[in-house]
C-alpha positions as CSV (number, residue, x, y, z in Angstrom):
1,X,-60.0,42.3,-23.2
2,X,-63.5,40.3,-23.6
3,X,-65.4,44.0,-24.1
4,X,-63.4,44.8,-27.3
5,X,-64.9,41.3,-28.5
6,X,-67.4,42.1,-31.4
7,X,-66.1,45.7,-31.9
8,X,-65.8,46.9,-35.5
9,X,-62.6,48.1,-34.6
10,X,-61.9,49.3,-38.7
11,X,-65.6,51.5,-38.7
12,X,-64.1,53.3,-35.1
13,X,-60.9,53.7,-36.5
14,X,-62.4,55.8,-39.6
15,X,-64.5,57.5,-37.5
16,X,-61.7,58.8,-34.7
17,X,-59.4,59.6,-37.0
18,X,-60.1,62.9,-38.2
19,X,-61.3,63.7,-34.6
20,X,-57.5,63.1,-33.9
21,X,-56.1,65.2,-36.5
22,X,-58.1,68.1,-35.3
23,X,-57.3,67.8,-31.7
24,X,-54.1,68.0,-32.6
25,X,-54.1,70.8,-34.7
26,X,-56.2,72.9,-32.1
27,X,-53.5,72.1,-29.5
28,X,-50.5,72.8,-32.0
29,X,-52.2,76.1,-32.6
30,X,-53.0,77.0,-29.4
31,X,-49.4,76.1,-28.5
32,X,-47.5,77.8,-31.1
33,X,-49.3,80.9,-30.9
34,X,-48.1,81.2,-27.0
35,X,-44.5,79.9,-27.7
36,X,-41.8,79.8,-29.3
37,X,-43.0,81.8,-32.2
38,X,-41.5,85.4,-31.5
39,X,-44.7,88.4,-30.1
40,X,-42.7,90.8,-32.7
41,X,-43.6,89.7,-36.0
42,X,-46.6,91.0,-37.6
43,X,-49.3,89.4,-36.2
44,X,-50.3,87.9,-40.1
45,X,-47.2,86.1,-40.8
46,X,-46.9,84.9,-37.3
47,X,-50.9,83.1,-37.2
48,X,-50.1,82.4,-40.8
49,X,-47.1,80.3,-39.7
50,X,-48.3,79.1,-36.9
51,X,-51.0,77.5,-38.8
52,X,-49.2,75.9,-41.1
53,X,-46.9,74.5,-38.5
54,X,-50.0,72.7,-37.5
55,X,-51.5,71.8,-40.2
56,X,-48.4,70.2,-41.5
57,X,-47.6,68.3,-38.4
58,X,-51.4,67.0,-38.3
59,X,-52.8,66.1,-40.7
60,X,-50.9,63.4,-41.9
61,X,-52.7,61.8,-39.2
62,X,-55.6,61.3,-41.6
63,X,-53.7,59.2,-43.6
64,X,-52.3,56.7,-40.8
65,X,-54.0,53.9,-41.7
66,X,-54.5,54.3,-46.0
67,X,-51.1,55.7,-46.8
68,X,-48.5,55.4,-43.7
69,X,-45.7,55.6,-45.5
70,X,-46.7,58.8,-47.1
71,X,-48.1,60.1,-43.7
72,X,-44.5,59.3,-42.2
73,X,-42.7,61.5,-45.7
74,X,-44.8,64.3,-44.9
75,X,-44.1,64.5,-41.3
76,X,-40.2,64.2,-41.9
77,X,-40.9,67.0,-44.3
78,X,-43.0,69.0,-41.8
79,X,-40.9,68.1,-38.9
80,X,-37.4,69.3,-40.6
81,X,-39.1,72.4,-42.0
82,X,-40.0,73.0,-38.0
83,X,-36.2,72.2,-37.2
84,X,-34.8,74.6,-39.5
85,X,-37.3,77.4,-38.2
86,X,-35.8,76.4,-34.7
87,X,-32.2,76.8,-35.9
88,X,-33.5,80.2,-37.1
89,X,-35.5,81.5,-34.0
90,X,-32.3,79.8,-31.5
91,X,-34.9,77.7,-29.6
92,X,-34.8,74.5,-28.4
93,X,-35.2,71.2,-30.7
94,X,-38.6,70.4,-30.5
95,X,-40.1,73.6,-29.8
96,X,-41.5,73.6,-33.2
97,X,-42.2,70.2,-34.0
98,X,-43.7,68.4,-30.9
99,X,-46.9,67.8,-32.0
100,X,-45.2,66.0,-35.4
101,X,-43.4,63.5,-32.7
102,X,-47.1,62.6,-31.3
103,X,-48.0,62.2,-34.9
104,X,-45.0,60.2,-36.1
105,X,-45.7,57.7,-33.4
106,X,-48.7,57.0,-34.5
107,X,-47.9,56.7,-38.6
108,X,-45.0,54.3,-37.8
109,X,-48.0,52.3,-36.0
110,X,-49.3,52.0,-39.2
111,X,-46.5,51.2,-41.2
112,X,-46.3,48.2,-38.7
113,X,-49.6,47.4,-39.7
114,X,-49.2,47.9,-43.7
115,X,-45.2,46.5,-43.8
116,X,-43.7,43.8,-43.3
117,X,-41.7,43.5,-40.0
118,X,-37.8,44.0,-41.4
119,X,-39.0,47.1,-43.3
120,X,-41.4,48.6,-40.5
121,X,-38.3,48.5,-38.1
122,X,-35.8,50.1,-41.1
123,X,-38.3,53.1,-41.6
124,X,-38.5,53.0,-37.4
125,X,-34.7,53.1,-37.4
126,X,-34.5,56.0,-39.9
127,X,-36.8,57.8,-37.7
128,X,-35.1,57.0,-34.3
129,X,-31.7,58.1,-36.1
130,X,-33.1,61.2,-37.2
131,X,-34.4,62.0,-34.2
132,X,-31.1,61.1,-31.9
133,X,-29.5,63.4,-34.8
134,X,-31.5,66.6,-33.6
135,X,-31.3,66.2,-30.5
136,X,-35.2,65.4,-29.5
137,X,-35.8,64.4,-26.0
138,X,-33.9,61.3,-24.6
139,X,-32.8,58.0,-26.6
140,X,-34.7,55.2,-24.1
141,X,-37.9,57.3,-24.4
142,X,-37.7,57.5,-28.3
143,X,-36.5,53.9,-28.8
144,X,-38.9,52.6,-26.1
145,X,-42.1,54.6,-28.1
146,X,-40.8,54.4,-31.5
147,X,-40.0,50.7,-31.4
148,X,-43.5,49.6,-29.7
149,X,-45.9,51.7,-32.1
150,X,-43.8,49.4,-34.4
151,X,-43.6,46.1,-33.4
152,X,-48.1,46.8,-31.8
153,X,-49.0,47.4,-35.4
154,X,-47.0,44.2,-36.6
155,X,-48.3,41.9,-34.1
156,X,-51.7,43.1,-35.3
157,X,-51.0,42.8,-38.6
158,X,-49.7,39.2,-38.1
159,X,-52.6,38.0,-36.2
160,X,-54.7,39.6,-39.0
161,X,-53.1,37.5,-41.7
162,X,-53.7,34.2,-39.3
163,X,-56.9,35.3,-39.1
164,X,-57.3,35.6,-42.8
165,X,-55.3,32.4,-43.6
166,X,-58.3,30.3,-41.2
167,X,-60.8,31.8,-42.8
168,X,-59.2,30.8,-46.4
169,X,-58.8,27.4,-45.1
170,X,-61.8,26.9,-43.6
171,X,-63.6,28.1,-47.0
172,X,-61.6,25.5,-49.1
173,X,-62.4,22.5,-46.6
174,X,-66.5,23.5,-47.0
175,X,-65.7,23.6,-51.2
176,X,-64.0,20.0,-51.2
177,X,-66.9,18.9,-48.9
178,X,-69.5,20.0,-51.6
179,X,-67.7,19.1,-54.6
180,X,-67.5,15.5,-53.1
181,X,-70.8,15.7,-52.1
182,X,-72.4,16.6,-55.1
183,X,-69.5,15.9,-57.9
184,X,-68.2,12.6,-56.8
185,X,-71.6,11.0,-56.6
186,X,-72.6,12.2,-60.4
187,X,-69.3,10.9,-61.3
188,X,-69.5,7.9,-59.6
189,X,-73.4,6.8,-60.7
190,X,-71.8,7.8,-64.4
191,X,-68.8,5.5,-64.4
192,X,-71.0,2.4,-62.7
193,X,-73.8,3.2,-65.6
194,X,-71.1,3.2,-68.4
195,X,-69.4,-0.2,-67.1
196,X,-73.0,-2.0,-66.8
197,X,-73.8,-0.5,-69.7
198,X,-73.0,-3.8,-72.1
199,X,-74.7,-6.0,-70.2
200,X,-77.8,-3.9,-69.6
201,X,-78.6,-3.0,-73.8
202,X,-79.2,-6.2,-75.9
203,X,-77.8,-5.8,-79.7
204,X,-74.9,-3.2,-78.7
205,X,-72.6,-2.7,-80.9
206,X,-69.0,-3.4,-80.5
207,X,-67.9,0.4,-81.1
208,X,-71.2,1.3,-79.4
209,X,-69.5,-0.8,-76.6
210,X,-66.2,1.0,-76.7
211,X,-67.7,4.3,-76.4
212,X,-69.6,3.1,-73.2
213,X,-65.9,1.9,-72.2
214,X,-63.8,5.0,-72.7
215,X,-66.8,6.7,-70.7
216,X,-66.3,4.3,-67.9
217,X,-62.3,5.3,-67.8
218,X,-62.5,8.7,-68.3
219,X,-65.1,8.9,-65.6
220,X,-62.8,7.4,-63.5
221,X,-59.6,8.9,-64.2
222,X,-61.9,12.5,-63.5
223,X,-62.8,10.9,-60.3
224,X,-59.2,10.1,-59.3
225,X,-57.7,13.9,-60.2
226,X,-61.0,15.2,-58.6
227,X,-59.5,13.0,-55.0
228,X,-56.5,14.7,-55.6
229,X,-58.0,18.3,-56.1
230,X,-60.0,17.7,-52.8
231,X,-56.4,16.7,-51.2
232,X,-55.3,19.4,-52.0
233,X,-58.2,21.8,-50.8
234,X,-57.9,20.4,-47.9
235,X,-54.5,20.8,-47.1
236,X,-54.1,16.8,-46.7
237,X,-51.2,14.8,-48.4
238,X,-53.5,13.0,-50.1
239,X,-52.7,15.2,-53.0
240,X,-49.6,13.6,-53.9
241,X,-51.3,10.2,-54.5
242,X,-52.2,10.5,-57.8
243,X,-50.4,10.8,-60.9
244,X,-51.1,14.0,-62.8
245,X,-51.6,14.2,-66.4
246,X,-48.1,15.4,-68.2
247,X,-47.4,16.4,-71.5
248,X,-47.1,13.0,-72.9
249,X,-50.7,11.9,-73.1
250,X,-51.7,15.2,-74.8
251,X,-51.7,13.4,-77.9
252,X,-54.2,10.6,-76.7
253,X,-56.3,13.5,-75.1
254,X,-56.3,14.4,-78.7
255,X,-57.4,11.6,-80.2
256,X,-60.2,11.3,-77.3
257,X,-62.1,14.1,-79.0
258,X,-61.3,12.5,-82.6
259,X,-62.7,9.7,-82.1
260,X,-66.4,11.6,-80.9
261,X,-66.4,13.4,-84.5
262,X,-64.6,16.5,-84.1
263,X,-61.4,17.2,-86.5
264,X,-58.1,18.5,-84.4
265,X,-55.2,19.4,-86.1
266,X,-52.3,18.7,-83.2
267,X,-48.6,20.7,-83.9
268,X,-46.7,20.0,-80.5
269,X,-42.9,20.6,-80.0
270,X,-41.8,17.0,-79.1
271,X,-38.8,18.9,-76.8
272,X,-41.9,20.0,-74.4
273,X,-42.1,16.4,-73.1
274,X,-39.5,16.8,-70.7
275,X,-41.2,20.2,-69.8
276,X,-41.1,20.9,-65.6
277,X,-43.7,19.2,-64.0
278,X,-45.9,22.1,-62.6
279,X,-45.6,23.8,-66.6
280,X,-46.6,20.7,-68.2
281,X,-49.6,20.2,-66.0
282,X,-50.8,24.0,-67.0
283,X,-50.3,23.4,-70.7
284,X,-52.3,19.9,-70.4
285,X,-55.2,22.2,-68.2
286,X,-55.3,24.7,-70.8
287,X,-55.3,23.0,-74.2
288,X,-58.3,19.9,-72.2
289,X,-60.5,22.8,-71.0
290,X,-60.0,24.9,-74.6
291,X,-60.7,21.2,-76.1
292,X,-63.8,21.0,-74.0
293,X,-65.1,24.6,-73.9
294,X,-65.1,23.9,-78.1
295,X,-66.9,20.9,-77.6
296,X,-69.3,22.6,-75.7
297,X,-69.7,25.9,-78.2
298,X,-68.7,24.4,-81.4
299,X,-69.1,20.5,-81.7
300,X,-68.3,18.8,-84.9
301,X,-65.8,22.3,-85.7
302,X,-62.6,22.1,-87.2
303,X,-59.9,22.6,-84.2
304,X,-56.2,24.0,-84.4
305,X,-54.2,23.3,-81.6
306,X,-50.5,24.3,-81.5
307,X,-47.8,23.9,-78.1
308,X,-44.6,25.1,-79.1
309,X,-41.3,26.7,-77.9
310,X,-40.3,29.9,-78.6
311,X,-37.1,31.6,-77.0
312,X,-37.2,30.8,-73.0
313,X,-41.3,30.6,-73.6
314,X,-44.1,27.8,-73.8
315,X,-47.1,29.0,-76.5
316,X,-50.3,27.6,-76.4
317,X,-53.2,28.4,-79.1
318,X,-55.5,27.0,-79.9
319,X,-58.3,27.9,-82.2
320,X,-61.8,27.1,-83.5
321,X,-64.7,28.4,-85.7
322,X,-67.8,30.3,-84.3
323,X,-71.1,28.7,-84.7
324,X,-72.9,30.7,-81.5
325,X,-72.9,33.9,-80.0
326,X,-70.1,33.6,-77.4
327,X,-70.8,34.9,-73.8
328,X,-69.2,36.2,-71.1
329,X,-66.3,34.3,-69.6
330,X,-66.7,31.3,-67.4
331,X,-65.1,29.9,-64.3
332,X,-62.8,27.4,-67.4
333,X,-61.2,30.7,-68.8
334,X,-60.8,32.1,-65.3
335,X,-59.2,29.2,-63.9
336,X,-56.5,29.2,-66.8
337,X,-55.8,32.1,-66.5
338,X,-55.0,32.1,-63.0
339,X,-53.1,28.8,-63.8
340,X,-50.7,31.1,-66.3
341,X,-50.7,34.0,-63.5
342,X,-48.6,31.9,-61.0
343,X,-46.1,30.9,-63.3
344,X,-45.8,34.8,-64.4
345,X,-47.2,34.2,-67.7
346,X,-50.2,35.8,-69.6
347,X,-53.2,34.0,-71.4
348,X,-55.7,35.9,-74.0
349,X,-59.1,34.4,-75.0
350,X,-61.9,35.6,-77.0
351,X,-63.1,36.0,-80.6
352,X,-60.3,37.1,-82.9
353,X,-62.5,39.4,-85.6
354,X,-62.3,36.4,-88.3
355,X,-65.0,34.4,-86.6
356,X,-62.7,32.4,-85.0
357,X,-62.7,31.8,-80.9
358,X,-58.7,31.6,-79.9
359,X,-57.3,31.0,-76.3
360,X,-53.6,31.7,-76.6
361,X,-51.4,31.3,-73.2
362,X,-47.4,32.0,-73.2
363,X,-45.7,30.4,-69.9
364,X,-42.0,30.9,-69.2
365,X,-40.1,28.0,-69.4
366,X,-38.3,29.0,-65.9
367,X,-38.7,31.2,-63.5
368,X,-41.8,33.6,-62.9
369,X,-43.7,32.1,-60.0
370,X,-45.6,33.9,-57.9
């Protein structure tokens, strides 16, 4: 249907809704008061329960969409309070509860739409069951209406998630794109600079020379994991081509901040280096970006780093002194944490009260992903 094309079809829904719930109360109402509800009783009572017949069988409607699945409680609750009224007054099933059928219809529409498909069609199965049970209209009708509000708000719900999953997709392909753009050209310019860089400067010296060296490499090696994070991004098998740093160079990543004047103190459980792949590359992201957010904040500083296992756990701290007001956190401290979140672990950073800075992350050693 090309006219529905462009329609905000969430902003209508808001807006119909409550026009919906009061139609449907007006005709409950209306209908109530000239049925089944007996002419005897005192005209009070019998408004008063006429009223909340319909109120109870409607307005659930208002919560369709935000809360199905208490919309569809309350109208069990409504409905079966109408039944046993029935039961009381000797009318027929349904007498008292049609407009809560209407209703139900359209809340199981939205549990298609808010569940996933097995447990949209177990609550739909309840309802059918209960329904059979009473005695409401006939069985083809109810399965045919019951099962089609179900599996409508499902195939919307689906096409939704695709929908989402594009857009996801299509925003991590324009990221690699600028990363490469931008990233892999810096890195690049930087790695050919640091190579030429001894036969450009007369009178290097040799560790003056090394330095230049190591800058090469690790411009390189940052070049090759930044290939495989746009492989990845991309959703291409590229990512798989590169090796990924495990647990047993975190000594000589280490000694690379050593050597540029900065004191780390290194206590690592040597029965980690066998850790599972996918752990050992979070503990090697967390303890290089701590490593480098300290460089950053706190050259020259005294650092503590400790990896060690405790129980069925993997704890990372490490700590260093304060020499500047520390602001708020960056994408580094983000990214670890969402690192430790998959695996169904926590991480904590910030200043501890001693004028130290401490990032501490504990990862289970199995299980926990997410």
């Amino acid at each position: 249907m090309t006219w529905l094309r462009g329609v905000d079809v969430e902003r209508w829904t808001r807006w119909l809704t409550p026009f919906a719930a009061l139609v449907l109360f007006g005709a409950s109402l209306w209908a109530f008061l000239r049925g089944p509800v007996p002419d005897d009783w005192p005209a009070l009572a019998r408004i008063a329960t006429c009223v909340a017949l319909a109120a109870s069988q409607s307005a659930p409607v208002l919560w369709w969409r935000r809360e199905p699945v208490l919309a569809w409680v309350a109208l069990l609750v409504a409905c079966g309070a109408g039944r046993l009224l029935e039961t009381g007054l000797d009318v027929a099933p349904g007498s008292l509860f049609t407009p809560g059928q209407f209703a139900t219809v359209l809340v199981l529409h939205g549990i298609g739409l808010a569940l996933p498909q097995t447990r949209a069609l177990a609550v739909a199965a309840v309802t059918l069951v209960g329904a059979v049970l009473v005695g409401i209209g006939r069985p083809e009708v109810l399965v045919l209406a019951i099962v089609t509000a179900v599996l409508l708000g499902t195939s919307r719900a689906a096409k939704a998630d695709i929908a989402r999953a594009l857009a996801v997709r299509e925003e991590r392909t324009r990221i690699a794109r600028e990363l490469h753009d931008v990233v892999a050209h810096h890195m690049s310019v930087l790695a050919v600079q640091a190579e030429t860089a001894p036969y450009r400067l007369d009178g290097l010296r040799p560790d003056a020379a090394r330095q230049f060296t190591e800058i090469a490499q690790k411009a390189r090696d940052a070049l090759n994991e930044m290939r495989s994070l746009l492989g990845a991004l991309r959703g291409g098998e590229s990512a798989s081509l590169n090796p990924q740093p495990t647990l047993h160079e975190l000594e000589e990543l280490v000694e690379s901040v050593r050597r540029v004047g900065t004191p780390v103190e290194l206590e690592f459980d040597d029965r980690l280096r066998d850790l599972e792949p996918l752990r050992a590359l979070s503990v090697y992201r967390i303890v290089q970006e701590s490593l480098s957010n300290a460089l950053k904040h706190a050259a020259g500083q005294p650092l503590d780093v400790r990896v060690t296992w405790d129980d069925d756990e993997v704890r990372v701290r490490v700590r260093n002194r304060i020499v500047a007001v520390v602001g708020a956190a960056g994408q580094g401290i983000s990214g670890m944490r969402e690192r430790v979140d998959v695996l169904g672990g926590a991480l904590d950073a910030g200043p501890d009260g001693s004028g130290e800075f401490v990032v501490e992350a504990v990862i289970p050693t199995s299980g926990g992903e997410r």
